[in-house]
N, C-alpha and C positions, 0 to 999 in steps of 0.2 A: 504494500500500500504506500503510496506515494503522499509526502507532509509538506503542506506548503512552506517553503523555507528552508527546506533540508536541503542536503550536499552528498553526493556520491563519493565524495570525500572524506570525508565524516562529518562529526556535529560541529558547527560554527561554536566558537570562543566563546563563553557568555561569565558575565559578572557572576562571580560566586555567591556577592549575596542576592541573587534571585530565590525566590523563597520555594519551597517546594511544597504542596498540599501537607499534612500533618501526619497520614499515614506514608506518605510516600518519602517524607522526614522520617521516621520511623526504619521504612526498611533501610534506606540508607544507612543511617545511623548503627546498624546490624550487621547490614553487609562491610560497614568498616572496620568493625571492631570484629568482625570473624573473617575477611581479610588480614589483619593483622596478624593474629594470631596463627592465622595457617601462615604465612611469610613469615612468620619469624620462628615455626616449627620447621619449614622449609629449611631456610637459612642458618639454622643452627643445628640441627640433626646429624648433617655430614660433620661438622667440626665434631658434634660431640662423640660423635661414632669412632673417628681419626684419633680424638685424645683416647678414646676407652682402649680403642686397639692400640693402640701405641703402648698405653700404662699396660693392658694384659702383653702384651710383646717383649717389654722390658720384664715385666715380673719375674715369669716364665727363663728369660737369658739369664737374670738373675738367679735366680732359682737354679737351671744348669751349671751354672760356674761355681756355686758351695757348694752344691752337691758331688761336680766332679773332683772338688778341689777337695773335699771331706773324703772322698772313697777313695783318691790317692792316697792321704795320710792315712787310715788304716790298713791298706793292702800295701804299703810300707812298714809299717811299725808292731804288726802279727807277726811276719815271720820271724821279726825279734826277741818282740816277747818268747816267741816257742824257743828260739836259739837260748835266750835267757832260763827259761826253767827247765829244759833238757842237760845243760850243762849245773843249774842246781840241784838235778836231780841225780847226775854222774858224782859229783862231787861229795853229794850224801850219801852214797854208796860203796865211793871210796876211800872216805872215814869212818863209815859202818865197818868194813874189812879189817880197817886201819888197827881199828878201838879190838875188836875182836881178837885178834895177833899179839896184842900189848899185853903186861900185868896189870892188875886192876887198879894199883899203887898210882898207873901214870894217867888212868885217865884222865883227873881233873887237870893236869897240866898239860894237857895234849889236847885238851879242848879249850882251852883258856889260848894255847895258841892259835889257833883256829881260826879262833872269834879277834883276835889282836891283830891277824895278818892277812884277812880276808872281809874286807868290807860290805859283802853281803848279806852277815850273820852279826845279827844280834845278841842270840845266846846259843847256846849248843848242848844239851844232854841226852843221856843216854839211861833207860828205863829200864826193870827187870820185866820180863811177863807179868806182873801184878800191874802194873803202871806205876810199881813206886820210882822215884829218884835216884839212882845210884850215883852220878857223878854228872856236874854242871859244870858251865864254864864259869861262873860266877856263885859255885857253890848251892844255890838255890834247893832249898829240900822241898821236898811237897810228892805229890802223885797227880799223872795226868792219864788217869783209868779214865774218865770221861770225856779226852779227847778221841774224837771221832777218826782222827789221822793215826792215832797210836793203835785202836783197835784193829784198822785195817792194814796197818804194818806189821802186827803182831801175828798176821795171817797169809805173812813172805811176802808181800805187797809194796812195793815205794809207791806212795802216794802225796800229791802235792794237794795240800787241806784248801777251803774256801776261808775267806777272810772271816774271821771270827772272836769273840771278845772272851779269853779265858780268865778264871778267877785268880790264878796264880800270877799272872805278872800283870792284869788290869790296866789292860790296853789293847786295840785292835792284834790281831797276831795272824800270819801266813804261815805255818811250816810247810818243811819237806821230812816227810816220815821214811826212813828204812829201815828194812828185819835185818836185827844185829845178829851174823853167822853164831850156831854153838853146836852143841855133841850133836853127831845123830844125824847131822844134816837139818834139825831144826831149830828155828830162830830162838837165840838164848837172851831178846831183849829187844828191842829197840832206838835205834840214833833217831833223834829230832834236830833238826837245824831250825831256829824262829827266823824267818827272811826281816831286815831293813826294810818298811813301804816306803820309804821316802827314796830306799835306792832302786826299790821295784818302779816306783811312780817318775823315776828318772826316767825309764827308758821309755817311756810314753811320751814321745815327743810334742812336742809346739807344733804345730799344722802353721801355724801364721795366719791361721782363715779370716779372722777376724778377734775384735778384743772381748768377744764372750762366747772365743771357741775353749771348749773341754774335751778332753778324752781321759776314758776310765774304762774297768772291767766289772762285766754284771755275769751273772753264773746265769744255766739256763730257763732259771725262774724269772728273771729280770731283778734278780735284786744284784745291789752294789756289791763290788769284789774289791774295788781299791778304793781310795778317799781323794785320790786326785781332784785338786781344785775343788772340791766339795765338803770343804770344811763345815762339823758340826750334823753329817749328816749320817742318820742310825742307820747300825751293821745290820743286814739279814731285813732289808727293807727296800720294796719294790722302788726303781728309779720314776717309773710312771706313773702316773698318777689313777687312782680310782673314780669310776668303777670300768676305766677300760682296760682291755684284754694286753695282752705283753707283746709288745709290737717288735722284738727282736726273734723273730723265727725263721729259718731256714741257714743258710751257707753263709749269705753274703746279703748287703742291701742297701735300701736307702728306702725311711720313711717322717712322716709329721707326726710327731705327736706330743701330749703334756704333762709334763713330770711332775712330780711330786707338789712342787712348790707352785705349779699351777702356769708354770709359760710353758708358748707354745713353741716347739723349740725344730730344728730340721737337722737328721742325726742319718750317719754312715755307719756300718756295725759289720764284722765279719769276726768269724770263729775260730779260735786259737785250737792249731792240732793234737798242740801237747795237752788238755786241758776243754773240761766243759764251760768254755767261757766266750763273752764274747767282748771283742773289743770296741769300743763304741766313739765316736767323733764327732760331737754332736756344735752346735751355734745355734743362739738366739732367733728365732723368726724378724724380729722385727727389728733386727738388725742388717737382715734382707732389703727392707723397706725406704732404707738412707741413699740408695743409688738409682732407685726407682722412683721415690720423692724429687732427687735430683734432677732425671732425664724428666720426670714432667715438669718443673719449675721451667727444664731450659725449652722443653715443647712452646709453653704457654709464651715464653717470652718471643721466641720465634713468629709464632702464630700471631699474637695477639695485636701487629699492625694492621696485619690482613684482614683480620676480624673488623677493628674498626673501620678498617675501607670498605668494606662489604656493608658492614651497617650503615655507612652515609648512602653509601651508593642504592641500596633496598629500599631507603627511607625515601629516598629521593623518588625512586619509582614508584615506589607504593603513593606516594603524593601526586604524582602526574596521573598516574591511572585511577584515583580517587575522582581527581578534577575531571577526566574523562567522564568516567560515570556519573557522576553527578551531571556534567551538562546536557549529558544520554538521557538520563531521567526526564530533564525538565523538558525535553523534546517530546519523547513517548508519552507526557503525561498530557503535555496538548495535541497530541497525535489521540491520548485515550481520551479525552473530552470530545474533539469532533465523533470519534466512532460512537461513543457512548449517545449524543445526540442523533448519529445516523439509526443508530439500534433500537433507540427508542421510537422515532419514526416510523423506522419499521415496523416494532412491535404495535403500536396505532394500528398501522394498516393491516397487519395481521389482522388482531382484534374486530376492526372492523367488516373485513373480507369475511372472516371467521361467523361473526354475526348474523351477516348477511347470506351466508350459505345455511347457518341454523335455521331463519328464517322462512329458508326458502324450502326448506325441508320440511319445518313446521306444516306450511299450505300446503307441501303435497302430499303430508300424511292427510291432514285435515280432507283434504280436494279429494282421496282416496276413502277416506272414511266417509263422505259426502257419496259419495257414486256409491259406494255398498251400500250405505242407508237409504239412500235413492231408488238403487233395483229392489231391495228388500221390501219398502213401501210401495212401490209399484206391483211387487209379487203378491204383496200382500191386499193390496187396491183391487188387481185384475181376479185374486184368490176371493175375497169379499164379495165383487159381484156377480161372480160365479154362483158362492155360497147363497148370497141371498136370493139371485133366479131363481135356485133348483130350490132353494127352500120356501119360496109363496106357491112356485110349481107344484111342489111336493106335498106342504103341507091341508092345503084343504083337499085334494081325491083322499089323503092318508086318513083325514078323523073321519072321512065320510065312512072309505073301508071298514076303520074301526069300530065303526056305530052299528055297521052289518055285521060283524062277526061279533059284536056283543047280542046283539038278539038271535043270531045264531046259535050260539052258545045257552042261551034261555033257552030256545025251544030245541034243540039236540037232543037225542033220546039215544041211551047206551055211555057206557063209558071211553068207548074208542073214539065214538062221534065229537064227544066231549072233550077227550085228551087233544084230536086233530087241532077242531078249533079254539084252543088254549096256546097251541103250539103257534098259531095265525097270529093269534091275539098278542102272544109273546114278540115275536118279528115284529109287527105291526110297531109294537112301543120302543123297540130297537131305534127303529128308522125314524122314527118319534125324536128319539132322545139325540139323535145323530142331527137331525133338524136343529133344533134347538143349536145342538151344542155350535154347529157353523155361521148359526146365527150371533152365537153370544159373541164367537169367536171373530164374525165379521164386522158386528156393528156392537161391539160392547156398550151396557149402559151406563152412563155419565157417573162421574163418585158422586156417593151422598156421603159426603165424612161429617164424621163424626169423633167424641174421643175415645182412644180403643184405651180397655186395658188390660193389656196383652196375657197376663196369668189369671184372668177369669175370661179370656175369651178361648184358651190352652185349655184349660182346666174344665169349662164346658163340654169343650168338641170332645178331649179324652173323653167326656161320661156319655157323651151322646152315640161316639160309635165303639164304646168296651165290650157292649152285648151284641155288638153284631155276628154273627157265624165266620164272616172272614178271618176275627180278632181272637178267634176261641184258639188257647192253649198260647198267644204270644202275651207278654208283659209287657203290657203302655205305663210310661213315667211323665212325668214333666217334672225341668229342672228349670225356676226361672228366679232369676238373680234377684234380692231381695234391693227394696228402694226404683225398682226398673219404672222409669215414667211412663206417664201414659201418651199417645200418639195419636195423630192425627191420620184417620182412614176410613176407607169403606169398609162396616162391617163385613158386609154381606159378601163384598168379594174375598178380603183376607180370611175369612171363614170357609171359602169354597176353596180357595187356595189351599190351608190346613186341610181340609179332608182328601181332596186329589193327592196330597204327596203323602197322607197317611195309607189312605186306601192302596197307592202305588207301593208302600213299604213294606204295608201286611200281607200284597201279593207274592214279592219278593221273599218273603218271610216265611223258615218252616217251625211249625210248632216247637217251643224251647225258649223260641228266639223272644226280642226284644226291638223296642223302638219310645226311642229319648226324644222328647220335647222340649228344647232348651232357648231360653232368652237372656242378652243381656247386653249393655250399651258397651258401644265401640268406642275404644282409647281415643282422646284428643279426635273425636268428631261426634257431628249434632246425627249421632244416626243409632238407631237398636240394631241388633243380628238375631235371626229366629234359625234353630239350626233342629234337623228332622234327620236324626242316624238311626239307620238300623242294623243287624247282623245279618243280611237274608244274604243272599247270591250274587249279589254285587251285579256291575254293568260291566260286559267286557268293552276292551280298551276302542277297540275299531268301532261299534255302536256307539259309545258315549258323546261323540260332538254330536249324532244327529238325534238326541230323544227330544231334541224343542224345536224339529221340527213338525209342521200339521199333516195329519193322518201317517205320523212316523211308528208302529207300535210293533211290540215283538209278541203280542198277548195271543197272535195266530186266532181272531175268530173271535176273543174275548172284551176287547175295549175299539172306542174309534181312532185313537190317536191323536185324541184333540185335547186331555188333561192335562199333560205338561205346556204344551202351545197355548191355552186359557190363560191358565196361572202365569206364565212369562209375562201375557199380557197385561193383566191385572196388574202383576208387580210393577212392571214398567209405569201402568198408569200413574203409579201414586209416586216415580220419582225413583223406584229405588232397583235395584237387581238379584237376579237368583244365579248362581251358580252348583252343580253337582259335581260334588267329588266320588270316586267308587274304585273299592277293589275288588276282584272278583275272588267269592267264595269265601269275603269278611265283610260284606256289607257296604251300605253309602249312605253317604251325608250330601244333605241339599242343604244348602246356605242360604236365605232369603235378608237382604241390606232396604230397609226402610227408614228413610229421614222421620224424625220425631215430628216436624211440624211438615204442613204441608205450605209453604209462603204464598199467599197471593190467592189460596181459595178459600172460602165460607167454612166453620167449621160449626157445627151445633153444639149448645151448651151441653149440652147433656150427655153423659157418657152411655155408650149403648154398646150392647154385646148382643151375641146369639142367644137364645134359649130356648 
């Protein structure tokens, strides 16, 4: 659609403060502020993505470089340690021999050498099979039956013990156990060597990893074996901390995890040959974090020109395509003013066009319903003087007939004579009644109204036709609404009415059955409803539109077909209508709608019923 003043170019320049409608204000104001926010998710997502990768990149490099440089230092300084206790454990073996060869006289001065010329020994004795003390380097009496190393040397065993706190010299203690040779080829005692920790925790070198790198020996429970760097902390007490699981298992490794004292620390561990232990090299975690803090400091400061360039530069844009928009709006919005006008017009003509075909439709239902009411009365006009010909034609030869076969009937002699002309006399009143009835039917007589009221003119008819033979073995009711006003009507005909559609129910009707007489005023209108159900045999469906029409009957030989075509009449006259409802083989309901007053004709005071 093409806007006067527009540009194939785009929108012409316009003062920003031109004002925009209030809604139209509104969405702007929306679309700016979630412009914004998407551009500046835009524009900063990639940076922020570049710093995370970058800090995970560095972490990670970091992270490799203590951990290769931690797994170096233990797969250097294990095969030591085992060099270290293989040679203390030779050495113990060959002053077990030593002591054994000697007189007893020299032990003590041959273990006091020992310990004076060998800096890896502490103290040095030698035990009988009971674990008493026989001879120390420092004299020392006591019994060490309850060291766990002397038990399993006493059983030809050399054994190097776990770090452990004895009560005899009350202080951390390492030995090396061996079976002291005697008679027999079995052990006559015991040699104990107590290793120096501080000259054991010598050969546990400096890694240099950093200045809160450790290395120590934990046994295969994870508890601590040596006190390296870990002043103050209990012997035969896991390194790790509770409640997780003992994170030194298999050969060789590298794992996370937090000790005792609660950091979180990143440790290299491999298994000593000579021995169930393992060597351990561990550093602080967040000691990790100082060279990775670094490389992003120096990220940011790299970055952070670029950043402000991009944000002038965004800001800048984002403002020009704002002012775009904005003067787009104020275009479209007088672009939607003219449509909004053209649509409206529209809609007029619509409405109006719309109108005027209702209209037109109206008169030709109407012009349609005129033509059927037209041939109807016309049928009914050429049907009337038909009826009324044949019936001045008919009716005086027929009383004449009738006058003969009545004194026929007097003077007849026998009873066959007599039945013949009864059977005359019978036809004769047929054709009688059939007269009539085309007559009422052609030139019905004018209303006499009067006021009806309708549960004693219901309540009458029931008692007039209960006793007739037709009515024998069916149940007549009447149900009529209490308060029901009275109406303006021809007795005489709404009374003929009521017997025709009673008489046509009781015909329908077999012994058992039933037929309800019910009245009562219609919702939000000036009208009563008289409604006539019975249970008899219903009307099938293909019969039912034509029972109103005249001499329409299924009674084969029994009625003229001119009761229901009366009664429509009747009803009509006074204003109102009848419709039959029916199913077959439960019965039918006839409906009869009569207006309460009749407007614009005579009514008589006085209320009048049948009797």
């Amino acid at each position: 659609m093409e806007v006067k003043g527009g540009s194939t170019d785009g929108p012409r320049k316009r003062p920003m403060h031109t004002p925009l409608p209030d809604r139209h204000e509104r969405v702007y104001r929306s679309l700016q502020r979630r412009t914004a926010l998407v551009g500046a998710a835009v524009f900063f997502i990639p940076f922020a993505l570049f710093y995370l990768l970058a800090n995970f990149a560095s972490e990670r490099y970091v992270h490799r470089q203590f951990a290769a440089r931690l797994e170096g230092g233990v797969a250097t300084n294990a095969p030591l340690l085992d060099d270290v206790l293989a040679v203390r454990v030779a050495e113990t073996r060959s002053l077990a021999r030593a002591v054994a060869s000697s007189p007893r006289a020299q032990w003590p001065g041959l273990l006091r050498g020992v310990v004076e010329g060998n800096p890896w020994y502490s103290l040095v004795l030698v035990a009988d099979p009971t674990g008493r003390i026989v001879a120390a380097s420092d004299g020392l009496p006591g019994s060490i039956e309850e060291w766990e190393a002397f038990r399993r040397a006493r059983t030809g065993e050399t054994v190097v013990s776990d770090l452990f706190f004895p009560a005899l010299t009350n202080q951390p203690a390492m030995v090396v156990a061996a079976p002291l040779p005697g008679p027999a080829g079995r052990p006559g005692g015991v040699m104990v060597a107590v290793l120096r920790l501080e000259k054991l925790n010598s050969r546990l070198l400096n890694l240099g990893v950093g200045r809160t790198e450790e290395s120590f020996l934990v046994n295969g429970a994870g508890e601590l074996a040596s006190p390296a760097r870990l002043p103050g902390q209990e012997l035969a007490q896991p390194v790790f901390g509770p409640p997780g699981p003992n994170p030194f298992q298999g050969e060789v490794g590298t794992v996370e995890y937090r000790d005792a004292r609660g950091r979180l620390l990143l440790a290299a561990f491999r298994r000593l040959q000579s021995k169930d232990y393992y060597l351990v090299a561990q550093v602080d975690r967040r000691e990790l974090e100082g060279p990775v803090r670094q490389l992003r400091g120096e990220i940011l400061l790299y970055v952070a020109p670029f950043l402000a360039l991009g944000i002038v530069l965004a800001v800048g844009g984002w403002r020009y395509a704002m002012n775009y928009i904005y003067n787009l709006m104020n275009e479209l919005c007088q672009a939607l003013l003219v449509a909004q006008q053209r649509e409206q017009e529209r809609d007029l003509a619509h409405r109006e066009l719309a109108r005027r075909f209702a209209e037109e439709r109206q008169l030709a239902q109407e012009k349609a319903q005129f033509q059927a009411q037209l041939a109807e009365y016309e049928k009914c006009a050429a049907l009337a003087q038909l009826a009324l010909g044949a019936a001045h034609e008919i009716n005086n030869p027929l009383l004449g007939i009738l006058t003969h076969l009545e004194l026929e009937h007097k003077a007849a002699v026998g009873e066959e004579a007599r039945t013949e002309v009864e059977q005359c006399i019978e036809g004769t009143k047929r054709i009688s009644a059939t007269v009539h009835g085309l007559i009422n039917y052609a030139r019905p007589a004018p209303l006499q109204l009067s006021k009806v009221n309708l549960d004693r003119l219901v309540t009458e008819t029931l008692a007039f036709l209960r006793h007739q033979p037709l009515f024998r073995g069916i149940e007549l009711r009447h149900e009529i609404a209490p308060g029901l006003p009275t109406i303006s009507a021809d007795t005489n005909q709404l009374s003929q009415v009521l017997m025709n559609l009673l008489l046509n129910a009781a015909q329908a009707t077999a012994e058992g059955g039933s037929i309800i007489v019910s009245a009562e005023k219609v919702k939000f209108a000036d009208q009563v409803e008289i409604r006539v159900a019975d249970t008899g045999c219903g009307i099938p469906v293909d019969i039912l539109p034509r029972v109103m029409e005249p001499f329409f009957t299924t009674k084969r030989g029994q009625g003229t077909g001119l009761g229901l075509s009366i009664s429509q009449a009747y009803v009509r006259s006074h204003g109102g209508d009848i419709h039959i409802e029916s199913v077959p083989q439960r019965g039918t309901t006839v409906r009869i709608t009569l207006p309460i007053r009749q407007e614009g004709r005579p009514v008589a005071e006085l209320e009048e019923v049948i009797t």
